[in-house]
ROSE-4610 file (N, C-alpha, C; in Angstrom, 1 decimal, always signed):
// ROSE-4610
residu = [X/X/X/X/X/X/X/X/X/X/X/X/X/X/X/X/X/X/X/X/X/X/X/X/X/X/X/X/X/X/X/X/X/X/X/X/X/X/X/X/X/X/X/X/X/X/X/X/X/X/X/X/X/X/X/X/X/X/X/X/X/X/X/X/X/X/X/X/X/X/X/X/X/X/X/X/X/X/X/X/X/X/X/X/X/X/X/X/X/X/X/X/X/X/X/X/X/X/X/X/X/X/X/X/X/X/X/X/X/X/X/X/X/X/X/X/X/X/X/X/X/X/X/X/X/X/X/X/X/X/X/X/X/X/X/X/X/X/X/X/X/X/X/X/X/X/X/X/X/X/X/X/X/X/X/X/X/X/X/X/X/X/X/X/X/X/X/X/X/X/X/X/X/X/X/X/X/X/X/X/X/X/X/X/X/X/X/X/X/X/X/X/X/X/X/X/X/X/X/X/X/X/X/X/X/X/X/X/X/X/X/X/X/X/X/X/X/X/X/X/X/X/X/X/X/X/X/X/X/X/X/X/X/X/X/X/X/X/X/X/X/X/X/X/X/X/X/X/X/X/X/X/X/X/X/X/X/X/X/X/X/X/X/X/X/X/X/X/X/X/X/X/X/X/X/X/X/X/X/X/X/X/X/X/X/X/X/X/X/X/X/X/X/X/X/X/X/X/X/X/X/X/X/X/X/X/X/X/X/X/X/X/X/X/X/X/X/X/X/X/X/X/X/X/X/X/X/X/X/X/X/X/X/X/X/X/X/X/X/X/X/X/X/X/X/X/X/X/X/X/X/X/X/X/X/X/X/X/X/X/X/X/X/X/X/X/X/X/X/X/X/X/X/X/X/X/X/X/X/X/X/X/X/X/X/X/X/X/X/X/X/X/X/X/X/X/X/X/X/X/X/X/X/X/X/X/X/X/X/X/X/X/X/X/X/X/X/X/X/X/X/X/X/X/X/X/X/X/X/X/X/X/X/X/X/X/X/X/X/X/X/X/X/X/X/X/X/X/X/X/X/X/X/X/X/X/X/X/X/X/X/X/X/X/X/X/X/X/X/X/X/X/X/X/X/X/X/X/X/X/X/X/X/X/X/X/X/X/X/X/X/X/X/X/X/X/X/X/X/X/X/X/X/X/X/X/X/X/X/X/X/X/X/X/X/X/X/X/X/X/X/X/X/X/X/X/X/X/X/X/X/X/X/X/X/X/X/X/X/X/X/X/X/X/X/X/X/X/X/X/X/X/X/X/X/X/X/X/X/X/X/X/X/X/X/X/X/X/X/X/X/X/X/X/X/X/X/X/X/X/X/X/X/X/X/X/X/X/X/X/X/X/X/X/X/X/X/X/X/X/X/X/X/X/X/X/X/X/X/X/X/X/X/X/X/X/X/X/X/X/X/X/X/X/X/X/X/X/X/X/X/X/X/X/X/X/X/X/X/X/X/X/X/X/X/X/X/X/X/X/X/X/X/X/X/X/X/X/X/X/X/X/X]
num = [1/1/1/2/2/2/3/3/3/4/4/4/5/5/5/6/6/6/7/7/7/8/8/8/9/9/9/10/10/10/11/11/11/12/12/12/13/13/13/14/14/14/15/15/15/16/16/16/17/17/17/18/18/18/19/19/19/20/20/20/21/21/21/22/22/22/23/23/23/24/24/24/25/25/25/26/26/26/27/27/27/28/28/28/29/29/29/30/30/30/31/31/31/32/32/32/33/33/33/34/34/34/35/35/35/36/36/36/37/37/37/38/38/38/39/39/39/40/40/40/41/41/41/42/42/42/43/43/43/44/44/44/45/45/45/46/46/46/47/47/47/48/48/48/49/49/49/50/50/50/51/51/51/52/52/52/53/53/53/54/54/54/55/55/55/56/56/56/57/57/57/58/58/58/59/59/59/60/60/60/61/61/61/62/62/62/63/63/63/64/64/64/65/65/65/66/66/66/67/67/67/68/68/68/69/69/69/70/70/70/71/71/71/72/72/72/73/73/73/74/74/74/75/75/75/76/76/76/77/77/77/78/78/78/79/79/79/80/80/80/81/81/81/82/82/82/83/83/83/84/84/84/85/85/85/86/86/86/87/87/87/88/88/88/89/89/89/90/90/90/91/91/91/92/92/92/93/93/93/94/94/94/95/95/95/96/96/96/97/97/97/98/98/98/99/99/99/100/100/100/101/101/101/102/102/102/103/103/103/104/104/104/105/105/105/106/106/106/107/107/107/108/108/108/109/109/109/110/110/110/111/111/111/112/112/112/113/113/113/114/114/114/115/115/115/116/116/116/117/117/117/118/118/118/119/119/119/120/120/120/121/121/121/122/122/122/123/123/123/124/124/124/125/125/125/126/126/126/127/127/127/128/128/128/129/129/129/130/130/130/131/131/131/132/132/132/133/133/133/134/134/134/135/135/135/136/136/136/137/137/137/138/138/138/139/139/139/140/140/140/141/141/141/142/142/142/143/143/143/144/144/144/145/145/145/146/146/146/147/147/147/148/148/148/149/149/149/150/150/150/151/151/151/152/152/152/153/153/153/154/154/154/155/155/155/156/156/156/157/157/157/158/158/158/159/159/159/160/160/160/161/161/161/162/162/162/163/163/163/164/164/164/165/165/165/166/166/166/167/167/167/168/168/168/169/169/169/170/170/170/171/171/171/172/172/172/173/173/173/174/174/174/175/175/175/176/176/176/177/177/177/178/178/178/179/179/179/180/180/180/181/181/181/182/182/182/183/183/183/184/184/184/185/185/185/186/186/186/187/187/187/188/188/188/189/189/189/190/190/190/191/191/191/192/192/192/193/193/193/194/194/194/195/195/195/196/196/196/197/197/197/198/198/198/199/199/199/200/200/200/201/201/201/202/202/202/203/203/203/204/204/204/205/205/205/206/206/206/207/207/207/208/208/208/209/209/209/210/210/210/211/211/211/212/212/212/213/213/213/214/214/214/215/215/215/216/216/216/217/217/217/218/218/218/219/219/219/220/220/220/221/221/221]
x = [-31.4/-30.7/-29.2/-28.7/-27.2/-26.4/-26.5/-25.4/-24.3/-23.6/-22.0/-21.6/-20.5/-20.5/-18.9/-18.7/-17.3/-16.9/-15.5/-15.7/-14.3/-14.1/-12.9/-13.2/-12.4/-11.8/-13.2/-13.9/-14.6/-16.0/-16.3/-17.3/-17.8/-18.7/-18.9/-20.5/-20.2/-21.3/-21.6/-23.2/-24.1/-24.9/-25.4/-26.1/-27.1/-28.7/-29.7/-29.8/-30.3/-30.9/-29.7/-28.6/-27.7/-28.1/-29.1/-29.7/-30.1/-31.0/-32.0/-31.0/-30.4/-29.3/-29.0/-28.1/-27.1/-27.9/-29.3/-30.0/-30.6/-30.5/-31.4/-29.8/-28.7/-27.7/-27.3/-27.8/-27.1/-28.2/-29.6/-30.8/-30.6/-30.4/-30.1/-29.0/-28.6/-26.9/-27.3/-28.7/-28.8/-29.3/-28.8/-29.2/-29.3/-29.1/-29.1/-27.9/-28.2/-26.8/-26.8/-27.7/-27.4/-28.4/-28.1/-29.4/-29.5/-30.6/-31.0/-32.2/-31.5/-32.5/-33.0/-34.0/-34.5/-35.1/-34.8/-35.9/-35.8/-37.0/-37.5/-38.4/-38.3/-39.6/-40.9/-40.8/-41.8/-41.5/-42.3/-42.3/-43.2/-43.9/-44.6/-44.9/-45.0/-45.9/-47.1/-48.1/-49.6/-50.4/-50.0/-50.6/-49.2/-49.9/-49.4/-48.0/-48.5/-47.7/-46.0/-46.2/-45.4/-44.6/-43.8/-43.1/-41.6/-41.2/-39.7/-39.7/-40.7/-41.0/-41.1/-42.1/-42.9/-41.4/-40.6/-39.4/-38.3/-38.5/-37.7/-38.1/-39.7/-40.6/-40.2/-40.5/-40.3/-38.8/-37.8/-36.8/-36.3/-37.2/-36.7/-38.0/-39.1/-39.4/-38.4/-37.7/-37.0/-36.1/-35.4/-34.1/-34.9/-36.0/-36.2/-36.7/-37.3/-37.4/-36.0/-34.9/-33.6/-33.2/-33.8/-33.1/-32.6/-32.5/-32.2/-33.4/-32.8/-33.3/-33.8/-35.1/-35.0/-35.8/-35.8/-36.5/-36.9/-37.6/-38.2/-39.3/-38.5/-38.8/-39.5/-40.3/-41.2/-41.5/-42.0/-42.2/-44.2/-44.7/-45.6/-45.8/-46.9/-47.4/-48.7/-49.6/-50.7/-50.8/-49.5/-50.1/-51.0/-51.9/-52.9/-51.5/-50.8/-49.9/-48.9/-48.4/-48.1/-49.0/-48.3/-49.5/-49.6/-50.7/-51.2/-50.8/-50.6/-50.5/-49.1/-47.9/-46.9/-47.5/-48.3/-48.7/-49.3/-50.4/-51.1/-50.3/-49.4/-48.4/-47.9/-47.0/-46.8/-47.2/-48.4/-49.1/-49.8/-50.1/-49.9/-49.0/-47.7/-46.4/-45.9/-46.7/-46.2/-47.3/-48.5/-49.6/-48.7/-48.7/-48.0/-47.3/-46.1/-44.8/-44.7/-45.8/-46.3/-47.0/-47.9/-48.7/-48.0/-46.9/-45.7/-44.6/-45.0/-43.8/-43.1/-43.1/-41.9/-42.4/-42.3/-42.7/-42.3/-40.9/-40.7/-40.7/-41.6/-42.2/-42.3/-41.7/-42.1/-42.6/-43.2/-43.5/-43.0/-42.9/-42.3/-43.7/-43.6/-44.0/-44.4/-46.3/-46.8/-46.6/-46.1/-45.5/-44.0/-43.7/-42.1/-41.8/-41.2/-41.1/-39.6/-39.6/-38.3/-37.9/-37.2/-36.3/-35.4/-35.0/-33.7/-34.1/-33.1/-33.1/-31.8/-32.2/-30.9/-31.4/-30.1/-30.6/-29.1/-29.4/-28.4/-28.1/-27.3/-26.8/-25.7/-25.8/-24.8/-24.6/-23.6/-23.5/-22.0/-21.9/-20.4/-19.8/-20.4/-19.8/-19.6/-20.7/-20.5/-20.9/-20.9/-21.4/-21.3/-22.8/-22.9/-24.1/-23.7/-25.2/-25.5/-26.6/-27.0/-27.4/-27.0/-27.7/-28.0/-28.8/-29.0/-30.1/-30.6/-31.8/-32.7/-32.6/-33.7/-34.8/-35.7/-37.2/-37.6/-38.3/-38.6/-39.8/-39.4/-40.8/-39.9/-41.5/-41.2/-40.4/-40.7/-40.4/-38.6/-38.5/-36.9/-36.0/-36.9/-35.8/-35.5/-36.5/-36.6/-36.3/-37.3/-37.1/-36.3/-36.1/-35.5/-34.3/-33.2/-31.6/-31.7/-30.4/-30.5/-29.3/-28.5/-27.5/-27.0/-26.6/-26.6/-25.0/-25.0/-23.3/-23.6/-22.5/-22.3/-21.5/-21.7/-20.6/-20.4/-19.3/-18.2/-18.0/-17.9/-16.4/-17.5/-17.3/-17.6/-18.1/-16.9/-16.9/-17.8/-18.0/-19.3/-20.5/-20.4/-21.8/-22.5/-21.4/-22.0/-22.5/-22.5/-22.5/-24.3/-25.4/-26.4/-26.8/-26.0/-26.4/-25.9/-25.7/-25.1/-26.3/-27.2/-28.1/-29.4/-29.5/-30.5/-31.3/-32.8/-33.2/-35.0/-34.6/-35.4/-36.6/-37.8/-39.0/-39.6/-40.0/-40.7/-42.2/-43.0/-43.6/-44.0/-44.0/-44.7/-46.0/-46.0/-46.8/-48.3/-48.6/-49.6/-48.6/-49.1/-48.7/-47.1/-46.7/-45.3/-44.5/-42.9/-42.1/-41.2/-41.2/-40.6/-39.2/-38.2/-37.0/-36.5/-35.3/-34.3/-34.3/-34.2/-34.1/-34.8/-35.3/-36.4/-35.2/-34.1/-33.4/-32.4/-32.0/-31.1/-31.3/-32.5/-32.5/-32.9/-33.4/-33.9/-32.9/-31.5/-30.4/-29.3/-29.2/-27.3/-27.3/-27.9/-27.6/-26.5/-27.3/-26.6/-25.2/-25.6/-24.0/-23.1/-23.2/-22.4/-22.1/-22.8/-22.3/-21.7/-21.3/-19.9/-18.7/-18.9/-17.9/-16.9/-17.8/-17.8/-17.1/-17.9/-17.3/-18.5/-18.5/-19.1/-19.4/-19.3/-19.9/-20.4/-20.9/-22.0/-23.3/-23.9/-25.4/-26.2/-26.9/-27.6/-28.9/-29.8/-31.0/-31.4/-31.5/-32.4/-32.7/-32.9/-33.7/-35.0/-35.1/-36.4/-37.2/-38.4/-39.7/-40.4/-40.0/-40.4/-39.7/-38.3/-37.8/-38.2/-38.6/-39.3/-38.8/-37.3/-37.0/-37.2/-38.3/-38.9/-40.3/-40.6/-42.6/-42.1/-43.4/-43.5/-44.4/-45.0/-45.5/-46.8/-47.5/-48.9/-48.8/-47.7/-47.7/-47.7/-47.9/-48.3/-46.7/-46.2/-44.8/-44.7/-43.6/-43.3/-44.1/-44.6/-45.2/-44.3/-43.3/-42.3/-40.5/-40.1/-38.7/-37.5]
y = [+0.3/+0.6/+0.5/+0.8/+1.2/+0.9/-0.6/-1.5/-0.9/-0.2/-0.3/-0.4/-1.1/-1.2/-0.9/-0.2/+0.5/+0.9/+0.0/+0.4/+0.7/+2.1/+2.4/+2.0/+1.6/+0.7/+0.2/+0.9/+0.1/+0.6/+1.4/+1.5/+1.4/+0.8/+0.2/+1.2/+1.5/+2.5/+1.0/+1.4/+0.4/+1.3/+0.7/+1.8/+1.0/+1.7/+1.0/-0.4/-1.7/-2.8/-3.4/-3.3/-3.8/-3.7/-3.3/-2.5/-4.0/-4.4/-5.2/-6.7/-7.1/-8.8/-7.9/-6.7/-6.0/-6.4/-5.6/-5.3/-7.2/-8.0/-8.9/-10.1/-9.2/-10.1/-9.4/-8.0/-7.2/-8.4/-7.9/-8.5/-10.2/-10.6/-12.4/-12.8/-11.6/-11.9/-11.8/-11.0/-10.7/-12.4/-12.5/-13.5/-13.3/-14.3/-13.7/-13.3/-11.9/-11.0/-10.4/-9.8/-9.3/-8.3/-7.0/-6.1/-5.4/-5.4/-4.9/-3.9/-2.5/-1.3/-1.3/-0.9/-0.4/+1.2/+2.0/+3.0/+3.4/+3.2/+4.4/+4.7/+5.9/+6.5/+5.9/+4.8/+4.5/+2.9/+2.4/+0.8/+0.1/-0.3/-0.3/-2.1/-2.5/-3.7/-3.9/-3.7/-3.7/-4.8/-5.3/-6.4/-7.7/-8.6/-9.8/-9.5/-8.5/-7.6/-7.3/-6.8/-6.1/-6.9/-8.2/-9.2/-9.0/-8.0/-8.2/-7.3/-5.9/-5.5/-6.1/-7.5/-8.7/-9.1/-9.5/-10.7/-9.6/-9.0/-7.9/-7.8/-7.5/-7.8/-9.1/-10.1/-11.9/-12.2/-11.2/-11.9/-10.6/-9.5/-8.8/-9.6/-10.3/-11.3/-12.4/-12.8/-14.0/-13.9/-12.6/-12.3/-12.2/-11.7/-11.5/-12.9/-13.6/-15.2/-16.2/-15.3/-15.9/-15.8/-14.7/-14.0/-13.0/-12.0/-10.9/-9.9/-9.1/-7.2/-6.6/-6.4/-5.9/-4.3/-3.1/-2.0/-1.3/-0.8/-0.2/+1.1/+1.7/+3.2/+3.7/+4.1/+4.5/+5.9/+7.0/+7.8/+7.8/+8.8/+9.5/+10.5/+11.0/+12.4/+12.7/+14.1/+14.7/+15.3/+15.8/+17.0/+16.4/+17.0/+16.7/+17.3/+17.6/+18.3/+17.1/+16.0/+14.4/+13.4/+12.7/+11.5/+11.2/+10.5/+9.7/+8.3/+7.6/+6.6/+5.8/+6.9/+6.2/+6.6/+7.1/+7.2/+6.0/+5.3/+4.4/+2.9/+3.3/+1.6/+1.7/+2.9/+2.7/+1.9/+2.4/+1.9/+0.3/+0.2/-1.4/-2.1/-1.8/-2.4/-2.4/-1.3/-1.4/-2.4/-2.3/-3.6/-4.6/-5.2/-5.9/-6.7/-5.9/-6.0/-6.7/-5.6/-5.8/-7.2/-7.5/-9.2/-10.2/-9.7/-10.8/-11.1/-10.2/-10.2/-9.4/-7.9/-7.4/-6.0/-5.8/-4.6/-3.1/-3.1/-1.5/-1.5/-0.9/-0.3/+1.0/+1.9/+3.3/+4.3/+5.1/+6.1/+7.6/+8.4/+9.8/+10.4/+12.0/+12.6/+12.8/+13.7/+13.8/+15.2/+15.9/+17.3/+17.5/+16.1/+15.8/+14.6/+14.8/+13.9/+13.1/+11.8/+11.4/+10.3/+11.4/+10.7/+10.0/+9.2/+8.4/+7.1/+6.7/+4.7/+4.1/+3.1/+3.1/+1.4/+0.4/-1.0/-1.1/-1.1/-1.3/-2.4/-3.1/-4.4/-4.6/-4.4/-4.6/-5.9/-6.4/-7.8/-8.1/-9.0/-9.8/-9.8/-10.5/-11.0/-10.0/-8.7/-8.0/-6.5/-5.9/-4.4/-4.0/-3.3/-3.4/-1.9/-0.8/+0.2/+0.0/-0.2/+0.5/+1.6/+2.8/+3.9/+4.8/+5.1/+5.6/+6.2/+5.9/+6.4/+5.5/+4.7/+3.5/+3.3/+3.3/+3.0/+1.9/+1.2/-0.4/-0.1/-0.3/-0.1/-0.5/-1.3/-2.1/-0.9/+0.5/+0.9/+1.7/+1.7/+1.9/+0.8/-0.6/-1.5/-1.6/-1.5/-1.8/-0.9/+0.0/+1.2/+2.7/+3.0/+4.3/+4.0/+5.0/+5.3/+6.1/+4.6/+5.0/+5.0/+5.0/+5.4/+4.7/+3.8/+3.4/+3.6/+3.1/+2.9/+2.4/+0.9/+0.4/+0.3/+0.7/+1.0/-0.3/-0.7/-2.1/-1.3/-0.7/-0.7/-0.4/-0.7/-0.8/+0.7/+1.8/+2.6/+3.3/+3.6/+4.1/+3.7/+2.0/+1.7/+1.7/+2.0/+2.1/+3.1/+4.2/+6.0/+6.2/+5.3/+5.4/+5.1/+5.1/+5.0/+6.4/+7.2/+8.7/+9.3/+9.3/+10.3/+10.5/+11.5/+11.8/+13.3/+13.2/+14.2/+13.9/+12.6/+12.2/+11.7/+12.6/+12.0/+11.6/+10.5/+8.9/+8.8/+8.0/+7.6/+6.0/+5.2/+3.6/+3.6/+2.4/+2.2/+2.7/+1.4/+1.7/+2.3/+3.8/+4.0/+5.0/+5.0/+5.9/+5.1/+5.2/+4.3/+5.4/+4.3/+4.3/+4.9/+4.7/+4.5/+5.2/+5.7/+6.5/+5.6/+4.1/+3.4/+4.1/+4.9/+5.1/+6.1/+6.8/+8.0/+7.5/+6.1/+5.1/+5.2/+4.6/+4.3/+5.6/+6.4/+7.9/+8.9/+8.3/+9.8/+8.7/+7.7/+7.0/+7.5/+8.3/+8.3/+10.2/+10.7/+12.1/+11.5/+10.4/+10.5/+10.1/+8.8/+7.9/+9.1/+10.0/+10.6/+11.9/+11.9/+13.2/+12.4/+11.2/+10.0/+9.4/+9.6/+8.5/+9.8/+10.8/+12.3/+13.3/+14.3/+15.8/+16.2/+15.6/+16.0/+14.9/+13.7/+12.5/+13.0/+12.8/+13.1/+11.9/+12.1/+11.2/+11.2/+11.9/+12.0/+12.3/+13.7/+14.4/+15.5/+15.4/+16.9/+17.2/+18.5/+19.4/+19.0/+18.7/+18.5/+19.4/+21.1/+21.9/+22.9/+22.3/+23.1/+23.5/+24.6/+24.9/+24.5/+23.9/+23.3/+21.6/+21.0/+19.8/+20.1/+21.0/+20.7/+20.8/+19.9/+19.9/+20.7/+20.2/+21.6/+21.8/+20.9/+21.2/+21.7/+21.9/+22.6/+21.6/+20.1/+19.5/+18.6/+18.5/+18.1/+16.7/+15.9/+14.9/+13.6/+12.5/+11.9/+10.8/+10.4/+9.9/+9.9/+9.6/+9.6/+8.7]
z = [-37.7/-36.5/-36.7/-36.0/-35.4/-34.4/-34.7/-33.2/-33.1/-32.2/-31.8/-30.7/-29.9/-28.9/-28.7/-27.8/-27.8/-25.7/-25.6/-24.2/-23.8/-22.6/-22.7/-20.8/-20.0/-19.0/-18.8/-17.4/-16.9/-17.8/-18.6/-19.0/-20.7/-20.9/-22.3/-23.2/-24.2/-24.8/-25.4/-25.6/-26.6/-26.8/-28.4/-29.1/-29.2/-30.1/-30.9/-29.9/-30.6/-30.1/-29.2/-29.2/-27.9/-26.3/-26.3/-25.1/-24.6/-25.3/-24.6/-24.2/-24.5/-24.3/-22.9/-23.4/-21.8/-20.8/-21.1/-19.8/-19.2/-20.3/-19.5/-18.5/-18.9/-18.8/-17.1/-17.2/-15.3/-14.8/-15.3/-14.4/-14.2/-15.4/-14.7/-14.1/-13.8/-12.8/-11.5/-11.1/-9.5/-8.6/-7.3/-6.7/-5.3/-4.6/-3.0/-3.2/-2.2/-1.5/-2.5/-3.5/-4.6/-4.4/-4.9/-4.9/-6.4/-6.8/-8.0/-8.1/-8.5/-9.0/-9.9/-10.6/-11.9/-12.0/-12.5/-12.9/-14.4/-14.6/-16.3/-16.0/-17.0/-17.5/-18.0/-19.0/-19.5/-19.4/-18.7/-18.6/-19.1/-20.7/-21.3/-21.5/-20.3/-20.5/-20.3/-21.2/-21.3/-21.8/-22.9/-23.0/-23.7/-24.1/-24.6/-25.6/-26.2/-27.7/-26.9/-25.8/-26.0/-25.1/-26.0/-25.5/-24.8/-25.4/-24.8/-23.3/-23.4/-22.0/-21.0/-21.5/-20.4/-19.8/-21.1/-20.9/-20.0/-19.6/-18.7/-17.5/-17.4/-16.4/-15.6/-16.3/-15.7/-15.3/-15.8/-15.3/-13.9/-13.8/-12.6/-11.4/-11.8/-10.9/-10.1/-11.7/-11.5/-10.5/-10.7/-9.5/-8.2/-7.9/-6.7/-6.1/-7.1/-6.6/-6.2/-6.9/-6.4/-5.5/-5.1/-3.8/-3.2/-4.9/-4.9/-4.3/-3.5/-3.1/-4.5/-4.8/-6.3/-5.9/-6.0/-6.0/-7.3/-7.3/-9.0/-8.1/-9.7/-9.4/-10.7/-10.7/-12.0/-12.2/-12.9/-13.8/-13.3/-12.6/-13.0/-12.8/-13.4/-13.9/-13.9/-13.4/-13.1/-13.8/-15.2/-15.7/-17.0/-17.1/-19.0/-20.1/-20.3/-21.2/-21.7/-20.7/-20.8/-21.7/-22.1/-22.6/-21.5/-21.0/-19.7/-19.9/-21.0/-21.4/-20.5/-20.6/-19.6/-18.4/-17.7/-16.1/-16.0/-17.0/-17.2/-16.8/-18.0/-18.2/-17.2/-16.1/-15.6/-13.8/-14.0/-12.8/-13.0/-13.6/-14.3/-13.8/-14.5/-13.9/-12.9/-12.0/-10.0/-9.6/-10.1/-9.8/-9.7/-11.5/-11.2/-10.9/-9.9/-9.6/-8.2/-7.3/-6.4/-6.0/-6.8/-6.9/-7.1/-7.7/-8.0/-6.7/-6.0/-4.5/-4.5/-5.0/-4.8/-4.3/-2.9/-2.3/-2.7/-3.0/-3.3/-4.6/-4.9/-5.9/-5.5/-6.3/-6.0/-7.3/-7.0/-8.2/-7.5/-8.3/-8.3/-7.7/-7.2/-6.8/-8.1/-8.9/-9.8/-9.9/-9.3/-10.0/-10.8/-10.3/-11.2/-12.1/-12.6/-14.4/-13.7/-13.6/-13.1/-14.8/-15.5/-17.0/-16.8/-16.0/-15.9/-16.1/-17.0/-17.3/-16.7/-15.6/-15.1/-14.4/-14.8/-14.0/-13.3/-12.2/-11.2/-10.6/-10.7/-9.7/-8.9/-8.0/-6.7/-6.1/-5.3/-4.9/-4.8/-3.8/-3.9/-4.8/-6.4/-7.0/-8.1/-8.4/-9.5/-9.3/-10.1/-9.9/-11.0/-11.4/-12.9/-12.9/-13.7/-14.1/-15.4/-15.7/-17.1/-17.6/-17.7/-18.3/-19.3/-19.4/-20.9/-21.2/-22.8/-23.1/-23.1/-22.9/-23.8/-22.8/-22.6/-22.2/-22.1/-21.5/-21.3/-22.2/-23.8/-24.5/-25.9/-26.5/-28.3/-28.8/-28.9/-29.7/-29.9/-28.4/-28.2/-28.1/-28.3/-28.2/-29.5/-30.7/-31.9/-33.1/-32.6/-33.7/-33.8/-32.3/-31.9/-31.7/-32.4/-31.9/-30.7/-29.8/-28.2/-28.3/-26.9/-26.6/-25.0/-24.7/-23.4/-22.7/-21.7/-21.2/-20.2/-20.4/-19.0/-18.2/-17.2/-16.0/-15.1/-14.8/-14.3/-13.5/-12.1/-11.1/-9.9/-9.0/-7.5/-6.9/-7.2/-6.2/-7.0/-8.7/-9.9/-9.7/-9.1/-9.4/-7.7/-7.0/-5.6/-5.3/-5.9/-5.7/-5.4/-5.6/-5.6/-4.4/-3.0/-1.5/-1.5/-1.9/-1.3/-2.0/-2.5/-2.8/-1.7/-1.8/-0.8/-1.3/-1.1/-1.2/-2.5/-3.0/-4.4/-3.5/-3.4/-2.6/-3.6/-3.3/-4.0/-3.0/-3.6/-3.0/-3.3/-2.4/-3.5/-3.8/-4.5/-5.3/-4.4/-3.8/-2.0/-1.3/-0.9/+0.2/-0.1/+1.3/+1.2/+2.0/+1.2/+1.2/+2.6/+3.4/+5.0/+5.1/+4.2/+3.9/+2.8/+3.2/+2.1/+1.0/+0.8/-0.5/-1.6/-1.4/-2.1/-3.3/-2.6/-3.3/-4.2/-3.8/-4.7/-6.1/-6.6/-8.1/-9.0/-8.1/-9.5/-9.1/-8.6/-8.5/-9.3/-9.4/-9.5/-10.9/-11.8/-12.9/-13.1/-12.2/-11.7/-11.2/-10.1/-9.7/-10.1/-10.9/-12.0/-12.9/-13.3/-14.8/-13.6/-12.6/-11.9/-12.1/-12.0/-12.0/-13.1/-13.9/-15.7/-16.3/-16.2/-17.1/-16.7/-16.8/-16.1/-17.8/-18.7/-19.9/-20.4/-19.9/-20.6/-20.2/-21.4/-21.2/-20.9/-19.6/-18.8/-18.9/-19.8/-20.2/-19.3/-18.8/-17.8/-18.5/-19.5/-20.3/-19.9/-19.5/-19.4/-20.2/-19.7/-20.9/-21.4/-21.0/-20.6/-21.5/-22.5/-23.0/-24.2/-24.2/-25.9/-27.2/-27.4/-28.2/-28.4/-27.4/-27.9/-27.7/-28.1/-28.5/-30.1/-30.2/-31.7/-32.0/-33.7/-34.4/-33.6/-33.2/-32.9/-31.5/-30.6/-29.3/-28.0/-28.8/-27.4/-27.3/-25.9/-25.7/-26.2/-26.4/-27.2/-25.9/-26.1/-25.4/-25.2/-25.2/-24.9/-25.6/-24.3/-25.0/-24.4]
């Protein structure tokens, strides 16, 4: 891998394994009066193995046992052309998220692929996004070259109350409230903000230049 970490005012690039300290440092900052987003695509806590997903898992419990507003937004999919495997892990981890106390849990509409990695913390005291490539999964904390940026400033990391339009549904059921449009758009709107030419990992899965040789689309990324 390939640590670098490089930041020009309020926003900081982290590459390769720098991901995972960042992310557990926004998430153990949330408390009361604090509200904290999550969405990825692949949230890969399945079993005992896959320790540092768990240790991401336990500490976005932790914040909501603090006090913090915590919402999570997940990644599923209907089509057979997907591995099923992240629809799988993902529904797991709204179980449970949900058994642990934390009601908004939402999943995506299953005719749409929601690709954004994004941990969001709002509050009195700080305002902080994470976003990037990296996946809540062993293999992007470890093995895969990512690419993250963290965004510092109030009016960047607040831009995720202005989206509207991302229909969600939760985990049980359908979610009552616009919150739902917060965590699977701030990555669109932070990157109008940050620069109009950072890539925010919303690539088409669809685009013929990522199937591989055997025809079937890449099963995560």
């Amino acid at each position: 891998l390939f640590s670098v970490s490089s930041s020009d005012g309020p926003v900081t690039m982290l590459t390769d394994d720098l991901y995972f300290d960042q992310a557990l440092d926004v998430i153990g900052a949330a408390g009361v009066g604090d509200s904290l987003d999550l969405t990825t695509y692949f949230f890969a806590y399945r079993t005992e193995e896959d320790f540092k997903a768990k240790y991401i898992f336990d500490q976005v419990v932790a914040a909501m046992q603090r006090g913090a507003k915590v919402r999570v937004f997940l990644e599923r999919s209907s089509s057979p052309e997907l591995n099923p495997d992240i629809t799988q892990a993902n529904l797991l981890v709204a179980k449970r998220l949900e058994s642990a106390g934390i009601a908004t849990v939402y999943l995506d509409t299953e005719d749409k692929i929601s690709h954004a990695k994004i941990i969001k913390l709002s509050g009195p005291d700080r305002h902080a996004a994470l976003i990037g490539s990296t996946n809540i999964y062993r293999g992007d904390f470890d093995e895969n070259h990512q690419v993250n940026f963290l965004v510092e400033r109030e009016d960047l990391v607040g831009l995720g109350g202005l989206a509207r339009g991302l229909h969600a549904r939760r985990a049980q059921g359908h979610a009552g409230d616009r919150d739902a449009c917060d965590a699977g758009a701030l990555a669109e709107q932070a990157g109008d903000q940050v620069g109009r030419h950072m890539a925010l990992d919303h690539v088409a899965l669809d685009d013929p230049q990522r199937v591989n040789a055997d025809g079937a689309r890449r099963s995560h990324d």
